[in-house]
Kinemage of the C-alpha trace (Angstrom):
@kinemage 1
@onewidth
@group {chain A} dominant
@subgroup {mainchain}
@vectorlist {calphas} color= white
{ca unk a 1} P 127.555 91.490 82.772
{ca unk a 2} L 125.648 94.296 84.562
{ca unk a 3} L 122.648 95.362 82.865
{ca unk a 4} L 121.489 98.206 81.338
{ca unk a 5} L 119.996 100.704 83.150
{ca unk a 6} L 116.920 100.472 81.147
{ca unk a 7} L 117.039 96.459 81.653
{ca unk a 8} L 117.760 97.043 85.404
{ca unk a 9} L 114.347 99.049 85.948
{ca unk a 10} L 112.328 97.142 83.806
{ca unk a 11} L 113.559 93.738 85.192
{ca unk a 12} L 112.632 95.310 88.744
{ca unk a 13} L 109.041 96.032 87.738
{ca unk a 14} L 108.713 92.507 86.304
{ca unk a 15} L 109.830 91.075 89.407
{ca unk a 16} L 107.330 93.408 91.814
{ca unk a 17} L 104.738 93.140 90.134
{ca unk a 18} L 105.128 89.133 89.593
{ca unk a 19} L 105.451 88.786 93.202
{ca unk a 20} L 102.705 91.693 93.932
{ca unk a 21} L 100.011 90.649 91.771
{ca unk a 22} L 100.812 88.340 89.099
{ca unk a 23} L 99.774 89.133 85.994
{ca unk a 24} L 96.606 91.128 87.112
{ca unk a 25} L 97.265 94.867 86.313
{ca unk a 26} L 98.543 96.730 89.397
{ca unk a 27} L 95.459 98.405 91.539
{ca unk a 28} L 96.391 101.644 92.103
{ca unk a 29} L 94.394 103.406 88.774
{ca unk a 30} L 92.518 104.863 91.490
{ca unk a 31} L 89.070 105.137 89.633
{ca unk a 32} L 86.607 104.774 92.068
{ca unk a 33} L 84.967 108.209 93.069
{ca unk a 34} L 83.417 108.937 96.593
{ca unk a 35} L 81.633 111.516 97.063
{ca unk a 36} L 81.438 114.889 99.000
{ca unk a 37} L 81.719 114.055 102.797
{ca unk a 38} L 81.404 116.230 105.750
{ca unk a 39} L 84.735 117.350 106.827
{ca unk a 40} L 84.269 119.335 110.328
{ca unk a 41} L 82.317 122.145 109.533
{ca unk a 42} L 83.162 122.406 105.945
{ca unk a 43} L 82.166 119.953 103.004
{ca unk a 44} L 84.747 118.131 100.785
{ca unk a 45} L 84.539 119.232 96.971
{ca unk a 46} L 82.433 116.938 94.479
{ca unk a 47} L 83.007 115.793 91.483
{ca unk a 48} L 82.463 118.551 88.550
{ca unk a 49} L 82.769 121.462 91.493
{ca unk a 50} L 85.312 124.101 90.919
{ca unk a 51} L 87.810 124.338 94.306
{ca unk a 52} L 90.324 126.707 93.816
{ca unk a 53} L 90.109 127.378 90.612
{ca unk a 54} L 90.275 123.835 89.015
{ca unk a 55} L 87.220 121.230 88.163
{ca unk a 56} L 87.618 118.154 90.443
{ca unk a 57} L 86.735 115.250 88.993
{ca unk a 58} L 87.161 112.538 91.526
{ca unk a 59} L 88.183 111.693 94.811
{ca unk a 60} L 91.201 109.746 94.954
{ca unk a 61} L 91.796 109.213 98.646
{ca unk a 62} L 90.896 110.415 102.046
{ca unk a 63} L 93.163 110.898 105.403
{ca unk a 64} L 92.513 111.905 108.794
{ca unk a 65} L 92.478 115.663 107.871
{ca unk a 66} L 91.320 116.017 104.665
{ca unk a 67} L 91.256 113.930 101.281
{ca unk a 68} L 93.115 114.439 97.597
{ca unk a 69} L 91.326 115.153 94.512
{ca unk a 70} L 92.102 114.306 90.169
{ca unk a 71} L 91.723 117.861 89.198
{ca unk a 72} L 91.693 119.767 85.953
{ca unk a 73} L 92.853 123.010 85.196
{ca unk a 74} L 89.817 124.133 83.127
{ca unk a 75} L 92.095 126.681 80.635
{ca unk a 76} L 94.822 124.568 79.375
{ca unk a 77} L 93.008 120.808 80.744
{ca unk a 78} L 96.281 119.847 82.728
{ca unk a 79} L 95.511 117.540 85.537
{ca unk a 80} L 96.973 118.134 88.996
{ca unk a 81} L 96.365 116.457 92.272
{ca unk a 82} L 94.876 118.618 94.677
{ca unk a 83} L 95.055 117.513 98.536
{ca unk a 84} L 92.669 119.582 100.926
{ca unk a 85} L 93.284 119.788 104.988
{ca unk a 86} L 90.861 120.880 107.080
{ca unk a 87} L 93.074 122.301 110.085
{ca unk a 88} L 89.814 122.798 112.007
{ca unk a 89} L 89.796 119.254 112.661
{ca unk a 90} L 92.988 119.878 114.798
{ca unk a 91} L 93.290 122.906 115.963
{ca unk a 92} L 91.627 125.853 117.511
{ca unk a 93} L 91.590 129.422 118.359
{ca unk a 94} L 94.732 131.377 118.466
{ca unk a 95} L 96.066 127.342 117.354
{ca unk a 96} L 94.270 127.588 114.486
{ca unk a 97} L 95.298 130.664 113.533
{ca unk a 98} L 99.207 129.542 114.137
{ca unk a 99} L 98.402 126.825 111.769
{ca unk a 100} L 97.024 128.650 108.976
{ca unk a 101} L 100.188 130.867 108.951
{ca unk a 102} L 102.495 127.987 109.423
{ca unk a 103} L 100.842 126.166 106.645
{ca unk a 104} L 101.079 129.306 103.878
{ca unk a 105} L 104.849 129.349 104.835
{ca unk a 106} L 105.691 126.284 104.592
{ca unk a 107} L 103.705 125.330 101.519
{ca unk a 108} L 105.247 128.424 99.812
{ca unk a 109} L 108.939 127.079 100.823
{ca unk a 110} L 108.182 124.067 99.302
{ca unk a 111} L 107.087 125.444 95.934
{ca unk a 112} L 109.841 126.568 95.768
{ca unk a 113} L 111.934 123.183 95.786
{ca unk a 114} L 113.107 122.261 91.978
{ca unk a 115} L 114.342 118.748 91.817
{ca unk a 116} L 113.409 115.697 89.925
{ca unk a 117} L 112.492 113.203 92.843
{ca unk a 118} L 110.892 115.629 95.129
{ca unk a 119} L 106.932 116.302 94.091
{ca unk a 120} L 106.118 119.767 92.336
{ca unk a 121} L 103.835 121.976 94.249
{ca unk a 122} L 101.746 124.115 91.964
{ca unk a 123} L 99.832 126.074 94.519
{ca unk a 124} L 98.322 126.731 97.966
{ca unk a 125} L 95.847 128.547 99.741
{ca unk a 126} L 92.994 128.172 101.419
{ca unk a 127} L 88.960 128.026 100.343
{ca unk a 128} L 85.806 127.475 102.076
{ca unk a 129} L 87.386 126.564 105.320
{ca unk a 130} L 89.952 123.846 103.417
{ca unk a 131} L 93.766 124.575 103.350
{ca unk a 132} L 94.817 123.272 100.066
{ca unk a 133} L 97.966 122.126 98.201
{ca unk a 134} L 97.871 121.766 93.940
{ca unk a 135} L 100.365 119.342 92.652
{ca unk a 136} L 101.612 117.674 90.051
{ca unk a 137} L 99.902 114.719 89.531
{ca unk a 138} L 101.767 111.335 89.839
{ca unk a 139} L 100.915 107.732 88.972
{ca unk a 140} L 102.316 104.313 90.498
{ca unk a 141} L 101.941 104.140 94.297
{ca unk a 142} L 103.058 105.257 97.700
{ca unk a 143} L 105.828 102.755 99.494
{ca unk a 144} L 103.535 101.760 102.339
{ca unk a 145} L 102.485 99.022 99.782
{ca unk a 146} L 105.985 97.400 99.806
{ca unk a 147} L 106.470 97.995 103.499
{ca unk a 148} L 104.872 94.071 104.647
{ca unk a 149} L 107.120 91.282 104.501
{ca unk a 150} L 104.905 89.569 101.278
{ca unk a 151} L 105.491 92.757 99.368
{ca unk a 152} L 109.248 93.322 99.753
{ca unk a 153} L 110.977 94.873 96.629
{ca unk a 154} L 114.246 93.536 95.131
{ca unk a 155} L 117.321 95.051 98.050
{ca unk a 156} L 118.914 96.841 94.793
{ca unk a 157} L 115.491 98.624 94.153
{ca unk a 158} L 115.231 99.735 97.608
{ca unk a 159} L 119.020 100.531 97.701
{ca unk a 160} L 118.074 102.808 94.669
{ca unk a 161} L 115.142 104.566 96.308
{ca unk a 162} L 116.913 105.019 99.104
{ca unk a 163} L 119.350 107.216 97.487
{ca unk a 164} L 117.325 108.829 95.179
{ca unk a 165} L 115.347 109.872 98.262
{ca unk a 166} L 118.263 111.019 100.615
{ca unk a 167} L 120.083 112.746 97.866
{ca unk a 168} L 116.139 114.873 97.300
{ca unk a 169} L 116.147 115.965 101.019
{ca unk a 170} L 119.812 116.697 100.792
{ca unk a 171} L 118.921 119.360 98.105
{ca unk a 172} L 115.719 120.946 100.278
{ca unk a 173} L 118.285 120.815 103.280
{ca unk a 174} L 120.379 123.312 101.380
{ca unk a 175} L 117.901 125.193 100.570
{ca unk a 176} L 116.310 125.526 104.399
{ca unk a 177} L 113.513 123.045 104.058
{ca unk a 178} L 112.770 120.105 106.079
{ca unk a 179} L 110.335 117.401 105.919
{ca unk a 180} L 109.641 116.254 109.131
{ca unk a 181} L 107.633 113.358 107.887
{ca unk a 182} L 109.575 110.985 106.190
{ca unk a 183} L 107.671 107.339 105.838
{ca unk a 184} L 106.718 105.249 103.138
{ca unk a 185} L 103.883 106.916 102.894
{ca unk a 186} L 105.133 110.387 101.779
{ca unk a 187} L 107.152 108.492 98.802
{ca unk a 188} L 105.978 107.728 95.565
{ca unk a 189} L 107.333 105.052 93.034
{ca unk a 190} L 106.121 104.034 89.577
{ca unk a 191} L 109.140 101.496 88.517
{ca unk a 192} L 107.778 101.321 85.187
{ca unk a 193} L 108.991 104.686 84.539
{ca unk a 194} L 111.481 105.128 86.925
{ca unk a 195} L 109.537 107.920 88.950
{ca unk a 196} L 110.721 108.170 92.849
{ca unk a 197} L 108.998 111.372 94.426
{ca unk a 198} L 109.003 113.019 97.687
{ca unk a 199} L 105.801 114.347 99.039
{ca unk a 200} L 103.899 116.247 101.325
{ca unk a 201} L 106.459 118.767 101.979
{ca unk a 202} L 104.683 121.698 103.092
{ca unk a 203} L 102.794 119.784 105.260
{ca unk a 204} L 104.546 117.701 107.926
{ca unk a 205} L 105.474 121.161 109.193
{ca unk a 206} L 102.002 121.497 111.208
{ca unk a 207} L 102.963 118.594 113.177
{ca unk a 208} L 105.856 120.471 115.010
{ca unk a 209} L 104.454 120.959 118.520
{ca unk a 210} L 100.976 120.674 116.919
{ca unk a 211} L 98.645 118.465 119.144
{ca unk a 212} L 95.363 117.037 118.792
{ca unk a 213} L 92.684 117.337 120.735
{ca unk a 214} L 93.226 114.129 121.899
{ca unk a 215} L 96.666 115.521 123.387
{ca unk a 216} L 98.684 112.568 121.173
{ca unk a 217} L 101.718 114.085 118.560
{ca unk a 218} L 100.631 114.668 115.124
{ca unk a 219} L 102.907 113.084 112.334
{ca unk a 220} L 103.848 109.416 112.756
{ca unk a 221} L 105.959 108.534 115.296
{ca unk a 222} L 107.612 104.886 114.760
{ca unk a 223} L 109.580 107.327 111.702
{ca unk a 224} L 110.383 109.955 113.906
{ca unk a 225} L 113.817 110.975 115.385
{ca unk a 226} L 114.328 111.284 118.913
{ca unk a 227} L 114.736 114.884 118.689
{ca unk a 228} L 111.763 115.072 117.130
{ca unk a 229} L 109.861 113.237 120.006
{ca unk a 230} L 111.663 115.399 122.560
{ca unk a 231} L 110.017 118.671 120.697
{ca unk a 232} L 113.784 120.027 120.308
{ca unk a 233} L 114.826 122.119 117.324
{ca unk a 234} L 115.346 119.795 114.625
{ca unk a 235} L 117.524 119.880 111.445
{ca unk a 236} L 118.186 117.639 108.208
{ca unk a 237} L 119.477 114.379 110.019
{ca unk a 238} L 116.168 113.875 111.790
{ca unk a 239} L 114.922 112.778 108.084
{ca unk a 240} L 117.795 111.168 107.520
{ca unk a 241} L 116.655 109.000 110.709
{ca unk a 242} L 113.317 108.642 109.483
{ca unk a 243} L 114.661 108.007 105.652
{ca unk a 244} L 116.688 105.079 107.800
{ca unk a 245} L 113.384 103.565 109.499
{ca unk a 246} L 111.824 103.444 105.938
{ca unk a 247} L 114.890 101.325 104.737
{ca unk a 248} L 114.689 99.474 107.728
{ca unk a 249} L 110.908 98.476 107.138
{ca unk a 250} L 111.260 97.970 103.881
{ca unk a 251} L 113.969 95.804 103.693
{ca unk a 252} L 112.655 93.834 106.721
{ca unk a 253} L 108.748 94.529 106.496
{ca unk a 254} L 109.021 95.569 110.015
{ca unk a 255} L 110.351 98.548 111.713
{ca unk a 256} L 113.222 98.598 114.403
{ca unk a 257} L 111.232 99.408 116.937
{ca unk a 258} L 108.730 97.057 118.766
{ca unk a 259} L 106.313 98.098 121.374
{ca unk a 260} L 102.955 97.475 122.665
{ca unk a 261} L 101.869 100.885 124.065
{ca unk a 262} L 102.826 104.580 122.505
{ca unk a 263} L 104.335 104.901 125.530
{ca unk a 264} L 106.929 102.400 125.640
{ca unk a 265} L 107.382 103.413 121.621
{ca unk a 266} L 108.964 106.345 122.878
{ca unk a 267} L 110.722 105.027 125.437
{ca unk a 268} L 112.627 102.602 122.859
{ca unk a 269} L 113.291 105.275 120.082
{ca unk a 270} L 114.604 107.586 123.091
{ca unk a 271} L 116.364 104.761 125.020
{ca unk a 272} L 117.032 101.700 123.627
{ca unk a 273} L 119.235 100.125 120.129
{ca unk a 274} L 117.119 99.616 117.542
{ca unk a 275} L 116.710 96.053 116.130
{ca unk a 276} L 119.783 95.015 114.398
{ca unk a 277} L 118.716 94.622 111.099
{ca unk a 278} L 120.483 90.507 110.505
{ca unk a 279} L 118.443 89.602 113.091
{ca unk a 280} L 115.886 89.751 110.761
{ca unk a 281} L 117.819 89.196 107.290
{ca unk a 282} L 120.864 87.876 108.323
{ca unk a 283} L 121.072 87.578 104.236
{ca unk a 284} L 122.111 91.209 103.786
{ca unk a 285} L 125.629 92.441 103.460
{ca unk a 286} L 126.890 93.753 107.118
{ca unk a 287} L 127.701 96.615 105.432
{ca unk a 288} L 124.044 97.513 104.974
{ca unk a 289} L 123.411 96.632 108.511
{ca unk a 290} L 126.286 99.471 109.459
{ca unk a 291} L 124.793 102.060 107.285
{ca unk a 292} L 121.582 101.982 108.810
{ca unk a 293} L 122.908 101.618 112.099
{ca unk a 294} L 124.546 104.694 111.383
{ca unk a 295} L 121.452 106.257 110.055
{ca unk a 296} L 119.320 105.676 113.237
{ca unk a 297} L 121.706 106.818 115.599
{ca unk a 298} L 120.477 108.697 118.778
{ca unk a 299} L 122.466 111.463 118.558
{ca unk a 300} L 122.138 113.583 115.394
{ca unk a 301} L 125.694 114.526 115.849
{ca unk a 302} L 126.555 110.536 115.123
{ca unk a 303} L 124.699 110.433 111.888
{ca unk a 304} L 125.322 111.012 109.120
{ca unk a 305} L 126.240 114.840 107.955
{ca unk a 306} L 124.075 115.617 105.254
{ca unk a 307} L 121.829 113.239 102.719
{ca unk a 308} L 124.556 113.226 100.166
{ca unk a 309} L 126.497 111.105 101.894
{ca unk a 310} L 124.090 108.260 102.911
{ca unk a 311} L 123.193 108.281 99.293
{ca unk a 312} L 126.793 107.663 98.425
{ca unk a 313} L 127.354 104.325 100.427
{ca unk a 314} L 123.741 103.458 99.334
{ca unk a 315} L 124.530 103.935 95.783
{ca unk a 316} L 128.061 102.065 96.363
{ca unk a 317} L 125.774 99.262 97.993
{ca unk a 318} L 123.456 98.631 95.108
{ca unk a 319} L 125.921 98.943 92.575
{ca unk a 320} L 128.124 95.985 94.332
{ca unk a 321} L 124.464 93.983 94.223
{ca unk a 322} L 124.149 94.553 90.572
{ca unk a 323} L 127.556 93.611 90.212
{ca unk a 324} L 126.410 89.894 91.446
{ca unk a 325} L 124.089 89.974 88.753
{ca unk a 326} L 120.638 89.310 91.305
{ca unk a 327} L 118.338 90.886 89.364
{ca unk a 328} L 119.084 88.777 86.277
{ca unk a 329} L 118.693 85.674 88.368
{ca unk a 330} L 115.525 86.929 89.637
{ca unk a 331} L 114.074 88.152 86.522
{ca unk a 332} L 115.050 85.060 84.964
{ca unk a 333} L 112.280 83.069 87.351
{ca unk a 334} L 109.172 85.580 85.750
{ca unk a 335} L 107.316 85.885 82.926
{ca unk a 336} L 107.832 88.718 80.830
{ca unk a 337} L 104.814 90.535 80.036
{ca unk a 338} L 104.337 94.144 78.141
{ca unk a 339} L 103.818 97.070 80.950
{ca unk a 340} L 99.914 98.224 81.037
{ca unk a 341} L 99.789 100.747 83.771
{ca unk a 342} L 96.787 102.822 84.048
{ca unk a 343} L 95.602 105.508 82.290
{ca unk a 344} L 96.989 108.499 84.069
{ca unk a 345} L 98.270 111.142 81.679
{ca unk a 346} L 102.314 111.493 81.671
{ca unk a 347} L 103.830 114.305 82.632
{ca unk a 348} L 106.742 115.885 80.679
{ca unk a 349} L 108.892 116.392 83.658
{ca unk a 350} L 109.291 112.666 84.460
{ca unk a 351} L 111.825 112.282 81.293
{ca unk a 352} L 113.981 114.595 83.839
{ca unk a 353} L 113.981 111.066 85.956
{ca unk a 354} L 115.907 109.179 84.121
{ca unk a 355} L 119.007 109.538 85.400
């Protein structure tokens, strides 16, 4: 019998977290604080310091170009997650300026975006030299953690995500918004309450014909189409290529390109087939395999059309896996324990997720 949908998600954490971490409590709460740290010529926001009108209270990580922050809106106490970027750190002069502008745009496009799997952006703006984004805040943890072949989740899970993800950037598509940056990385996913969210739109934008001073492409480019690479004018089914190098990777723990040098990265994702995917689980339906083939085709033209229709045959895919009934046999090999996430407070909008 298939189960529940309820049963289905709950079975799913079981299993991840039984393979992830036992039964230690997952360790993403995210508690530890560091503090301010020079950030090119500006300084990072402490703990108790009001940035942009809300009272951080801890640093919860730190990137390349800036760091995100637990904040609290001090007149109603909401928390958000507030992510700074200090553009100085990559650009300059009439670049900078570009940037700034680019980033206001794009950050107000993408508060604009209403949908359940895609992350709500609150605010933007920028203070004491620190372009910043409010968001919602989310708990659970970004998919790089389930990217390495000792971490893989259960194919339906990722079969789910998958669609839950390409049917979110077929709804910013429509609306004229593209992400540009879509890894494992830039999704979120807390299985214990179903939550799947996009992120970081708003901000994969700067890396279109940005450079850094080191000359090298911003944004990451084992995800990125080769259109993208080429610096040509890019629509929705580059991040439907990049939405098929996520599968790829986390399916496989491994992405479809190898390559020992950038240089012959690009030469690969421009050039050559990607690595057929039962080479690696020759376990998975071939019908997988010709889905993301068909994903991570060269051409954008020999894609697929629009999100909605990869996250058709994804959804098809995972519901013929339920039908087998694998995650009952796999949730039949772990103990059952009661969900203890941590602490972070729940926000009304993720009841909208259960769908």
């Amino acid at each position: 019998m298939t189960p529940s949908r309820d049963s289905f998600w709950q079975r799913a954490w079981r299993i991840a977290r039984s393979r992830l971490f036992g039964s230690e409590a997952p360790p993403w709460d995210m508690s530890a604080s560091t503090g301010g740290e020079k950030d090119g010529p500006g300084t990072l926001p402490t703990s108790g310091q009001m940035f942009a009108g809300y009272r951080i209270e801890r640093q919860l990580a730190r990137g390349a170009m800036g760091a995100l922050y637990l904040a609290l809106d001090p007149r109603t106490g909401t928390p958000v997650a507030i992510k700074t970027l200090s553009l100085t750190r990559e650009f300059e002069g009439s670049d900078l300026d570009e940037a700034r502008q680019r980033f206001l745009r794009e950050a107000q496009a993408a508060a604009r975006l209403r949908h359940p799997d895609i992350v709500a952006v609150l605010g933007s703006g920028e203070e004491d030299g620190l372009a910043f984004l409010v968001m919602e805040l989310l708990s659970g943890c970004d998919l790089s953690r389930y990217a390495r072949p000792a971490r893989l989740l259960p194919e339906p899970i990722v079969l789910r995500i998958g669609a839950r993800v390409a049917a979110a950037l077929a709804y910013a598509h429509r609306v004229g918004v593209i992400h540009r940056d879509i890894k494992p990385a830039n999704v979120m996913l807390d299985l214990s309450n179903e939550q799947v969210k996009v992120t970081d739109f708003g901000i994969a934008r700067l890396a279109d014909g940005g450079r850094t001073r080191s000359g090298l492409v911003l944004g990451t480019p084992s995800f990125m189409s080769p259109e993208q690479l080429a610096g040509v004018r890019v629509d929705g089914r580059s991040d439907l290529y990049s939405l098929g190098v996520m599968l790829f990777q986390l399916l496989t723990g491994q992405l479809p390109y190898r390559a020992a040098s950038l240089g012959d990265l690009l030469q690969q994702i421009a050039g050559s087939p990607p690595i057929d995917l039962h080479e690696l689980r020759p376990d998975l339906p071939a019908e997988l395999g010709e889905v993301l083939a068909l994903a991570l085709q060269k051409r954008p033209e020999l894609r697929y059309a629009d999100g909605e229709q990869l996250a058709s045959d994804l959804r098809r895919l995972e519901g013929a896996w339920r039908g087998r009934a694998v995650v009952d046999t796999l949730a039949d090999s772990v103990v059952t324990t009661p969900l203890q996430l941590d602490s972070t407070p729940a926000d009304p909008r993720h009841n909208e997720l259960r769908h």
